[in-house]
C-alpha positions as CSV (number, residue, x, y, z in Angstrom):
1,X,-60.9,-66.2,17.1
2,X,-59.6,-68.3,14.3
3,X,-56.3,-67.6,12.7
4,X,-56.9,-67.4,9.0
5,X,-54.5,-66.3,6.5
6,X,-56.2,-63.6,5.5
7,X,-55.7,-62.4,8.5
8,X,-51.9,-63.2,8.5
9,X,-51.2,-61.2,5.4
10,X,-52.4,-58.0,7.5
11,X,-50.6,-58.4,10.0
12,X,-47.3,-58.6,7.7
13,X,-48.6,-56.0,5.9
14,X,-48.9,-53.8,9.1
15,X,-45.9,-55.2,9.9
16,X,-44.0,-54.1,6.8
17,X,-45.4,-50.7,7.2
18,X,-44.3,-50.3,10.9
19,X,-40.6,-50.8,9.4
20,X,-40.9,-48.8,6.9
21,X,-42.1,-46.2,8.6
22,X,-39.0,-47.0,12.3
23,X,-36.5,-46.7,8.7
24,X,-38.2,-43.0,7.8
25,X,-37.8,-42.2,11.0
26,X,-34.2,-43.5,11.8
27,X,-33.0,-41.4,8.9
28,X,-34.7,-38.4,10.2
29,X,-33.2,-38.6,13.4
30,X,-29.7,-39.1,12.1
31,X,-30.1,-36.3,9.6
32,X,-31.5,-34.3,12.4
33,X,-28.6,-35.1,14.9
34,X,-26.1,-33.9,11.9
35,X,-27.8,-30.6,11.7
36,X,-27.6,-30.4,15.6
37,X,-24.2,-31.2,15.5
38,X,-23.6,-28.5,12.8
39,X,-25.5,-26.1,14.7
40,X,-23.4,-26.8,17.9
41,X,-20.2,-26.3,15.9
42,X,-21.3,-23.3,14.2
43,X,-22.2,-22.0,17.9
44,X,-18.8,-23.1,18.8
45,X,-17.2,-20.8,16.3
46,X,-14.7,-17.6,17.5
47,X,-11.9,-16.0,16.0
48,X,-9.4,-19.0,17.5
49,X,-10.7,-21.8,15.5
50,X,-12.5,-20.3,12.3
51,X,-12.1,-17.4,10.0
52,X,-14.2,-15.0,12.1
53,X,-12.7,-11.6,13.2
54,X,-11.9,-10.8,16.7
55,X,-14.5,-8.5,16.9
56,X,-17.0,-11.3,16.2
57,X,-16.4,-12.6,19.4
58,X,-18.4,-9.7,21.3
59,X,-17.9,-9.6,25.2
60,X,-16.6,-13.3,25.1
61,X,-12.9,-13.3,26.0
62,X,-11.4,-16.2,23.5
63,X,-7.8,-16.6,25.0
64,X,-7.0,-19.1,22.4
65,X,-3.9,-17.9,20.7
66,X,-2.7,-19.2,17.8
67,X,1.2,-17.9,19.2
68,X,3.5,-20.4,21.2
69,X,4.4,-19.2,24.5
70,X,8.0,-17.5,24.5
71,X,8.4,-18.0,28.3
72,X,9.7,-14.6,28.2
73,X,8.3,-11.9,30.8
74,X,5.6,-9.4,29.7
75,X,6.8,-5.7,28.3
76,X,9.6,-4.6,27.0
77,X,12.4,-6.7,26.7
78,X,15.8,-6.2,27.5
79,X,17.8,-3.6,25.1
80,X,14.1,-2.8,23.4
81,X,14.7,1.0,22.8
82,X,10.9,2.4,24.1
83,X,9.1,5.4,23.5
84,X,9.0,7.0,27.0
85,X,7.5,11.1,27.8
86,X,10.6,13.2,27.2
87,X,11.1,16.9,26.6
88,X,12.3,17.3,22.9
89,X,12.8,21.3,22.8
90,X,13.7,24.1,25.1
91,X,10.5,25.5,27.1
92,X,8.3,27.9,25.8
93,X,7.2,29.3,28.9
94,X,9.1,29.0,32.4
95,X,7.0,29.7,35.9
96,X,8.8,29.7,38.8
97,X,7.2,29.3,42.1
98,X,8.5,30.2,45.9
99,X,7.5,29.0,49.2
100,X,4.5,30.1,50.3
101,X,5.1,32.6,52.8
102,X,7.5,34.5,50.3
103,X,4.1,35.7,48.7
104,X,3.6,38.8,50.8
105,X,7.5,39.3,51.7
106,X,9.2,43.1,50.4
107,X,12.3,40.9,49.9
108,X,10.4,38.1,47.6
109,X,12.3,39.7,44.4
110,X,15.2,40.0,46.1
111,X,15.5,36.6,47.0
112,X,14.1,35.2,43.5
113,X,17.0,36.7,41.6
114,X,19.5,34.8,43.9
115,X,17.7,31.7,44.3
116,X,18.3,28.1,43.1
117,X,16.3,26.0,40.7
118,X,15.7,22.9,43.3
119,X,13.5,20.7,40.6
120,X,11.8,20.9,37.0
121,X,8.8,19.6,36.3
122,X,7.8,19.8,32.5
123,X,3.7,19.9,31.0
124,X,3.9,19.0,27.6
125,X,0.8,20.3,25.4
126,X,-0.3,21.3,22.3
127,X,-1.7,25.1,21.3
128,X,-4.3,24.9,18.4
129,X,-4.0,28.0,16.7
130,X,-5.8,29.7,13.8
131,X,-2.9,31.3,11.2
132,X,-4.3,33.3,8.5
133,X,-1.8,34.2,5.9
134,X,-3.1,37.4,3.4
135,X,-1.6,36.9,-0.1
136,X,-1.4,40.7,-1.7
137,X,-0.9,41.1,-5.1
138,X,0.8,44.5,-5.6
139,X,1.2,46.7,-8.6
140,X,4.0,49.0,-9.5
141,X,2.6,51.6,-11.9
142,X,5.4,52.9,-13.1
143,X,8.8,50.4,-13.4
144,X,11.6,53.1,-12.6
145,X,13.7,50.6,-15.3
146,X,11.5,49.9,-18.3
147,X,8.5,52.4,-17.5
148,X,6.0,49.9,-17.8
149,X,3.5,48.7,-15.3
150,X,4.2,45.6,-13.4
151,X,2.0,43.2,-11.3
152,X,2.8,41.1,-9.4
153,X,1.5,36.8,-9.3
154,X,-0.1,34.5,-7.0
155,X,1.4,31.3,-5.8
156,X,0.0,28.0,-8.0
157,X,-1.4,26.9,-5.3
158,X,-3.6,30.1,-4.0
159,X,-6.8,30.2,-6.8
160,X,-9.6,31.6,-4.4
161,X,-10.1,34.6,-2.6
162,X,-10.7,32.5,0.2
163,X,-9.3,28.8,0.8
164,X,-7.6,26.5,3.4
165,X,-4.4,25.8,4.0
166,X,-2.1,22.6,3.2
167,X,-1.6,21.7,7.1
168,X,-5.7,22.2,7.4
169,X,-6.4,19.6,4.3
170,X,-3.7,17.0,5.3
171,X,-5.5,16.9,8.8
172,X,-8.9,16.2,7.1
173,X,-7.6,13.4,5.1
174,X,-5.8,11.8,7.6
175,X,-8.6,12.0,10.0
176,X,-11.1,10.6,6.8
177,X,-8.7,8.0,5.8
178,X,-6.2,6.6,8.7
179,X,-8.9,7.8,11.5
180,X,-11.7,6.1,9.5
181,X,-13.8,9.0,10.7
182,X,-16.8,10.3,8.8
183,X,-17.3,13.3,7.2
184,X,-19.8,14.7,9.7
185,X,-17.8,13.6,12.5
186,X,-15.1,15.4,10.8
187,X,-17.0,18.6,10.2
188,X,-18.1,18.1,13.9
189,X,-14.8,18.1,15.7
190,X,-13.1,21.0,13.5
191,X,-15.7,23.0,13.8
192,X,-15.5,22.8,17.1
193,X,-11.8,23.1,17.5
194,X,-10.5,25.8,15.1
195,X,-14.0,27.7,15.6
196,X,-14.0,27.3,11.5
197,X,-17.0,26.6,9.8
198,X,-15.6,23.3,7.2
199,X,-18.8,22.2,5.3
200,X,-19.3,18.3,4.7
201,X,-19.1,19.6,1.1
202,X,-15.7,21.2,1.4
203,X,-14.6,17.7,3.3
204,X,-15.8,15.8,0.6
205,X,-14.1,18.0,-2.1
206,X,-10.6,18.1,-0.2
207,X,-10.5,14.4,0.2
208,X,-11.6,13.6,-3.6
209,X,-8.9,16.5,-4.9
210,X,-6.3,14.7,-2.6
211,X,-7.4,11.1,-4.2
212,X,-6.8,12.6,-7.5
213,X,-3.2,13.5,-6.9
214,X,-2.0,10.5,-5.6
215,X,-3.5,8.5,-8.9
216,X,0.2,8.8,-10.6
217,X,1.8,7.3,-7.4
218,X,-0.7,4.3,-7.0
219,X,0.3,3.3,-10.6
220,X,3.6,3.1,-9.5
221,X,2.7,0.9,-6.4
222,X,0.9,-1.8,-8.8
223,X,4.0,-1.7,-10.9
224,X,6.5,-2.3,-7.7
225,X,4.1,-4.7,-6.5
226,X,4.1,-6.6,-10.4
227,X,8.1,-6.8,-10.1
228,X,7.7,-7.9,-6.4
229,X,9.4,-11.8,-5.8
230,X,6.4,-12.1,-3.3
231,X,3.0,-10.6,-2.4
232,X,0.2,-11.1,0.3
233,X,-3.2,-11.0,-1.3
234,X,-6.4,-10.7,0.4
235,X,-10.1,-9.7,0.4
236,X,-13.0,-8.5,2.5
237,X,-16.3,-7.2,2.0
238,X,-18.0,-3.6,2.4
239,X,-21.2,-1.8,1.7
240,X,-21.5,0.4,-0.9
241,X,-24.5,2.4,-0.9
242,X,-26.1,-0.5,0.4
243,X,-24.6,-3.6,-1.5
244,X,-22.0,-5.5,-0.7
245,X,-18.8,-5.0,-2.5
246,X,-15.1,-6.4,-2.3
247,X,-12.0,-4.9,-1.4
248,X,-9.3,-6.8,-3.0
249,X,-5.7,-5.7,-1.7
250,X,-2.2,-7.5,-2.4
251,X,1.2,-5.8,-0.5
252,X,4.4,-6.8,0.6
253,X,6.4,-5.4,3.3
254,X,7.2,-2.0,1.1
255,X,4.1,-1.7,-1.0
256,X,0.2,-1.9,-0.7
257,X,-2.3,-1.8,-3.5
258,X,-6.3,-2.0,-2.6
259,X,-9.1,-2.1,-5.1
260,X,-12.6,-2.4,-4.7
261,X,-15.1,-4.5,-7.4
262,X,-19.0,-6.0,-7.7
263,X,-17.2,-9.3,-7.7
264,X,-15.2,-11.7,-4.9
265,X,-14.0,-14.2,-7.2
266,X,-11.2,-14.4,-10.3
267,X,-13.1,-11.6,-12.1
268,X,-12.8,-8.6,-8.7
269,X,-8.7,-10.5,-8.6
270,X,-8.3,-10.2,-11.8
271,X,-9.8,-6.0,-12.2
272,X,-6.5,-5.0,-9.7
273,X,-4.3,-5.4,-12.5
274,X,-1.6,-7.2,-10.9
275,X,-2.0,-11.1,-10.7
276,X,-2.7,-12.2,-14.6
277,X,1.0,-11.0,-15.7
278,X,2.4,-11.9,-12.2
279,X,5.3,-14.9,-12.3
280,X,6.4,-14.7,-8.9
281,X,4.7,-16.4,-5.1
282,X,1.3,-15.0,-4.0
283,X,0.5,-15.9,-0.2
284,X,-3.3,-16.3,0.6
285,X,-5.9,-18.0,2.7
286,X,-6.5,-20.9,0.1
287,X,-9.5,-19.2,-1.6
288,X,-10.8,-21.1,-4.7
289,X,-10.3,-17.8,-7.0
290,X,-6.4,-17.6,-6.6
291,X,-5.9,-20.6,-7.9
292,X,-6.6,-20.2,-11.0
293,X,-3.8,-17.8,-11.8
294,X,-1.7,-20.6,-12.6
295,X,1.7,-18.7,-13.6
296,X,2.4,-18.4,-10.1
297,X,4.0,-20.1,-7.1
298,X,0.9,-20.2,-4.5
299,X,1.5,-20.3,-0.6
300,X,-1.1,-20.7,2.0
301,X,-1.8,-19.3,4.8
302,X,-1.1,-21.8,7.7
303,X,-2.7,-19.4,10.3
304,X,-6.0,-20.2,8.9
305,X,-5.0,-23.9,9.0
306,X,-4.1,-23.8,12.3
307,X,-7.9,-21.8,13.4
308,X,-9.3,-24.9,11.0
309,X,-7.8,-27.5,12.9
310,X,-8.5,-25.8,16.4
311,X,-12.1,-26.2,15.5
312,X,-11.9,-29.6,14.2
313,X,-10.2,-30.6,17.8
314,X,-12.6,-28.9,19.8
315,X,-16.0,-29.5,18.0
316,X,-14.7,-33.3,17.1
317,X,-12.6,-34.7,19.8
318,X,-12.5,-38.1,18.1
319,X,-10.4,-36.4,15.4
320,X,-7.1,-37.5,16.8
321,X,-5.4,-36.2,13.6
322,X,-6.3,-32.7,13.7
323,X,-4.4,-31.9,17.0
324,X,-1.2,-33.7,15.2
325,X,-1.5,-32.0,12.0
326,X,-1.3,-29.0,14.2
327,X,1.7,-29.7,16.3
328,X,3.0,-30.8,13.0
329,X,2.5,-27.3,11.0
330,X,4.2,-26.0,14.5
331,X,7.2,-27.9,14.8
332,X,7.9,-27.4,10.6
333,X,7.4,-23.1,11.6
334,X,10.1,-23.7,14.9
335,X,12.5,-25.9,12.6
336,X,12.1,-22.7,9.9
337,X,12.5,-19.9,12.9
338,X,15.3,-21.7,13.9
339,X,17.4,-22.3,11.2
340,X,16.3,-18.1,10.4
341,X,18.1,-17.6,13.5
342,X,21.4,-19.3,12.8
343,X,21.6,-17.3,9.3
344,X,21.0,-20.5,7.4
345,X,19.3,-19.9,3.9
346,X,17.9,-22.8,3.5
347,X,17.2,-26.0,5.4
348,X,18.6,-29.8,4.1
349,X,16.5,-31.9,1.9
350,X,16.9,-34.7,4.6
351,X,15.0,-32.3,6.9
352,X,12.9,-30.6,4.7
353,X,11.6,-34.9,3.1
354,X,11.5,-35.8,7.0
355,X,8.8,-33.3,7.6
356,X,7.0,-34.2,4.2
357,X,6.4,-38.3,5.1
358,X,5.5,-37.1,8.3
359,X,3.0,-34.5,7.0
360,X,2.0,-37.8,4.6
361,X,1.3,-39.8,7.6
362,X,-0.9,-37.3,9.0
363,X,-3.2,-37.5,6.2
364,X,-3.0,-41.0,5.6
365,X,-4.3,-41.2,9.0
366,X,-7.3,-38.3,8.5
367,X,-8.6,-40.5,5.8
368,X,-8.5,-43.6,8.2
369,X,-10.6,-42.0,10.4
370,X,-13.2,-40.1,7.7
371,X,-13.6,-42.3,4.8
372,X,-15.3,-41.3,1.6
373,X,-18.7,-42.4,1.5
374,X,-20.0,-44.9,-1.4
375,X,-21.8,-42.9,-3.9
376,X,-25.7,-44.1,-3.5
377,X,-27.0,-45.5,-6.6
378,X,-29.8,-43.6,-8.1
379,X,-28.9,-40.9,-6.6
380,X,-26.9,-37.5,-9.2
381,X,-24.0,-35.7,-8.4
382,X,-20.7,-35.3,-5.9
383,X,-21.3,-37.3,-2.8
384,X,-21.5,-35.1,0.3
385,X,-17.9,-34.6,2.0
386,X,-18.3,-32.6,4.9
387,X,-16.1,-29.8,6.4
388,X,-13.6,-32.2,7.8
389,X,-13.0,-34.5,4.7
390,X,-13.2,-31.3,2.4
391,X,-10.0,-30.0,4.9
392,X,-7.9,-33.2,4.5
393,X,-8.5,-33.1,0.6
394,X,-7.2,-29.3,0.5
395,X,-4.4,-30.5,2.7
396,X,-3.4,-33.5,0.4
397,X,-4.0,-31.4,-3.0
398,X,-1.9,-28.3,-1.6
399,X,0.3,-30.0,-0.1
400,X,3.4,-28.2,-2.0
401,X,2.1,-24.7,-1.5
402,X,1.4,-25.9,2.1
403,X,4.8,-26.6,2.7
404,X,6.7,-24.0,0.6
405,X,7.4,-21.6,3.8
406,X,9.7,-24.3,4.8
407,X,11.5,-25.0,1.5
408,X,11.9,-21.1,0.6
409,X,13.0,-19.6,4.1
410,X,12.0,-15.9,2.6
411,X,8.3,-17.4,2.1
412,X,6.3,-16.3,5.3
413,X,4.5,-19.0,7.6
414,X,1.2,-16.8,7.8
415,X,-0.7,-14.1,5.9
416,X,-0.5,-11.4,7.9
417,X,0.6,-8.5,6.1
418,X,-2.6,-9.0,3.8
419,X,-4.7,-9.0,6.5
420,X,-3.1,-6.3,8.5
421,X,-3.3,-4.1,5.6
422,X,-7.0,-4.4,5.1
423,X,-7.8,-4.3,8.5
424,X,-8.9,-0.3,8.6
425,X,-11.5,-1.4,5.6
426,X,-13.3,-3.0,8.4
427,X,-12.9,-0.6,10.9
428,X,-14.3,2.0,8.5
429,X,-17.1,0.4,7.6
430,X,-17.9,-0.7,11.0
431,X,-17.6,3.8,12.1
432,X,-19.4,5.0,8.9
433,X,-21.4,2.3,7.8
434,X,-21.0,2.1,4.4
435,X,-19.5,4.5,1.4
436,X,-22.3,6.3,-0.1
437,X,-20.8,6.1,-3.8
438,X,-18.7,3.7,-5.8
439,X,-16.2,7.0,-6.0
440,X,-16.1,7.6,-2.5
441,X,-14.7,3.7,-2.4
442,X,-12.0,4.2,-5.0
443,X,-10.6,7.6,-3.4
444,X,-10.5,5.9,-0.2
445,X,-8.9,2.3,-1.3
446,X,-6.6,4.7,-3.6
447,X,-5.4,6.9,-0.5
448,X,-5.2,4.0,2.2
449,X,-2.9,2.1,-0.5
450,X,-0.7,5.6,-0.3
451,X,-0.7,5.9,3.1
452,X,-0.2,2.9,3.7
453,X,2.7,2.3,1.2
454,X,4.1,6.1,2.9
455,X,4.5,4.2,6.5
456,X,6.0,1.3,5.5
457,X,8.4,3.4,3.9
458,X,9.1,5.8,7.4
459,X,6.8,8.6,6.6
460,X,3.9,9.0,9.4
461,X,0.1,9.5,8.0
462,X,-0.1,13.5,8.0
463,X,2.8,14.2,6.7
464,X,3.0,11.5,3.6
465,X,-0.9,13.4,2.9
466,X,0.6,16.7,3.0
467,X,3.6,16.0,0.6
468,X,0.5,14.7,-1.9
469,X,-1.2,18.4,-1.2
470,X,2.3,19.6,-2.2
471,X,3.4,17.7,-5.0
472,X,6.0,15.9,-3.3
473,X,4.7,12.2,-3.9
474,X,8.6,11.5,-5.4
475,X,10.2,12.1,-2.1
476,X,7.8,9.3,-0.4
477,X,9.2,6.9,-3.0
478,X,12.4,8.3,-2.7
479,X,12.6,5.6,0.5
480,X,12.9,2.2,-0.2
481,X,12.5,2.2,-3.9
């Protein structure tokens, strides 16, 4: 067959369309390997090196701690004062016991009365009891004095012909609020131990008449906090009747504040009523929101760094910078722990610009190893970063707020009292599911911030609810204030 040029010009044409068509399918491959590298990575994702909870993890064991190894033994240490079993009052009750074949013997009493205690063994346990207390209102018809009728007056605090008691309510709310146990739940196990018959609805009221009492004291708690040198400030979600809500909390080691609003961002930080006239250092995870409050000192959270660069190392071994940015956040927390220890206030500027050009060096090196991609023309918009180059810009922007827990010894290396304190939002939501009401959210993130304000300040859960019940929110301040 004759080569004509015709024919020629098809086969180029075929030709052409053949590499067109390996090109299509080169770029589908590579952005199909991405996804499957994404994929992986997301797979790859625990509570060790991400943001995800502990409880995210399921059965798998993730052994991954973000703590360096003390080398000390396991326990208590040595001169840790423990709680140990002890008897703290004299017995209620003494049984005394002979030998056996004393039992039938005409001398057993004999010998009891003269006998010798040869050991103690103590059972501590607790008596639920029932105590009704009858409030009688009496009348004297007659005064002897002024020859007037006199009757007597109830206590404030008795209105009904039938109620429950102070000790009963402060068990209810402390089971609702601290034990994250629902109301049913609650109804169930009363019921079933007092023998009393606590509707759902009288739950219900006793917790939202509690909530209402400790209002005045939570407006004191946002003004500590407001006046605070430092605050943690976190958030996390929960379902309220159904839609996702936020939980927005910011404490300190004396105080805790949580509110709950429709919104995650500036607008749900900005309802609490604490951060726009703040002027002092808010810790956080390095969400977008905080920084726009831009009268304060910001500090990040290098505990989520440090799960960050975990992934990085472990999803990306190439990513030789990673695993140094980490030992480098670590040796700047042991140079900081250290100098704690010694009672130094501060560390020396030739340490603290040592551990800066270093840090420098770090990220000069991150963007040797990821560099930005050319914008393609044509094409609108940011050019795609990626997880990894997105960390390294955060890290070179931030660097200041990054870094602060080792100018400003008092500045914490982590956020944990944030997370800490909004850790039972989680743990109720996970035990009831969600709040039914947007009310039933505010009296519970009103009495948690109490409660939780009461034991940092030395009061335990019951009793701080039971001085609300009684009017005595002053003498939980009274600590610490």
């Amino acid at each position: 067959m004759p080569v004509t040029q015709e024919f020629i010009e098809s086969l180029m044409k075929q030709n052409q369309m053949l590499l067109e068509q390996v090109d299509s399918l080169s770029k589908t491959i590579d952005e199909l390997n991405v996804t499957i590298k994404e994929l992986r990575e997301q797979l790859n994702k625990n509570s060790g090196n991400s943001s995800k909870p502990p409880s995210s993890d399921g059965f798998k064991k993730v052994n991954k701690s973000l703590r360096e190894k003390s080398g000390k033994k396991r326990g208590g240490q040595k001169g840790h004062q423990g709680t140990h079993l002890a008897v703290l009052s004299k017995p209620d009750e003494i049984k005394r016991y002979m030998h056996a074949d004393c039992t039938s013997c005409p001398y057993r009493d004999k010998c009891a009365s003269k006998a010798c205690v040869k050991e103690t063994r103590n059972v501590i346990d607790a008596v639920v009891e029932v105590n009704i207390t009858a409030h009688e209102k009496l009348c004297v018809e007659v005064c002897p004095l002024c020859g007037e009728s006199k009757t007597g007056a109830f206590p404030k605090d008795v209105k009904a012909n039938v109620q429950y008691g102070k000790n009963l309510q402060a068990l209810v709310v402390a089971f609702n609020t601290v034990g994250a146990v629902s109301v049913n739940r609650i109804h169930e196990i009363l019921g079933g131990v007092f023998n009393i018959p606590l509707s759902t609805g009288t739950i219900k009221n006793i917790v939202s008449r509690c909530a209402e009492k400790v209002k005045p004291a939570l407006e004191l708690i946002r003004q500590k906090l407001s006046k605070s040198p430092l605050v943690h400030c976190d958030e996390t979600g929960t379902n309220i009747d159904g839609k996702l809500h936020w939980v927005h909390n910011v404490s300190n080691g004396s105080y805790t504040y949580m509110t709950v609003s429709k919104k995650r961002g500036y607008e749900g930080i900005k309802s609490a009523g604490i951060l726009p006239d703040y002027r002092g250092i808010i810790v956080h995870d390095c969400w977008t929101s905080y920084w726009k409050f831009n009268d304060v000192t910001h500090s990040v959270c290098c505990a989520h760094l440090l799960r960050e660069l975990n992934g990085i190392a472990e999803n990306h071994p190439e990513q030789a910078w990673a695993r140094k940015f980490k030992e480098h956040l670590l040796r700047m927390k042991r140079a900081k722990d250290k100098a704690i220890a010694a009672g130094k206030d501060y560390l020396s500027v030739f340490t603290i610009q040592k551990y800066k050009r270093e840090y420098d060096v770090i990220i000069k090196e991150a963007y040797a190893q990821n560099p930005i991609a050319e914008p393609v023309r044509k094409k609108r918009g940011r050019v795609k970063r990626g997880k990894i180059l997105a960390l390294i810009d955060r890290l070179k922007k931030h660097k200041g707020a990054v870094c602060l827990f080792l100018e400003k010894l008092g500045v914490p290396f982590d956020n944990n009292q944030a997370e800490r304190d909004i850790r039972n939002i989680k743990t109720k939501t996970k035990v009831c599911g969600c709040f039914r009401s947007r009310t039933g959210a505010e009296e519970y993130m009103g009495l948690m911030s109490f409660v939780s304000t009461a034991r940092k300040n030395g009061f335990d859960s019951y009793h701080a609810v039971k001085m609300v019940l009684s009017g005595q929110i002053n003498q939980v301040f009274g600590v610490g204030c």
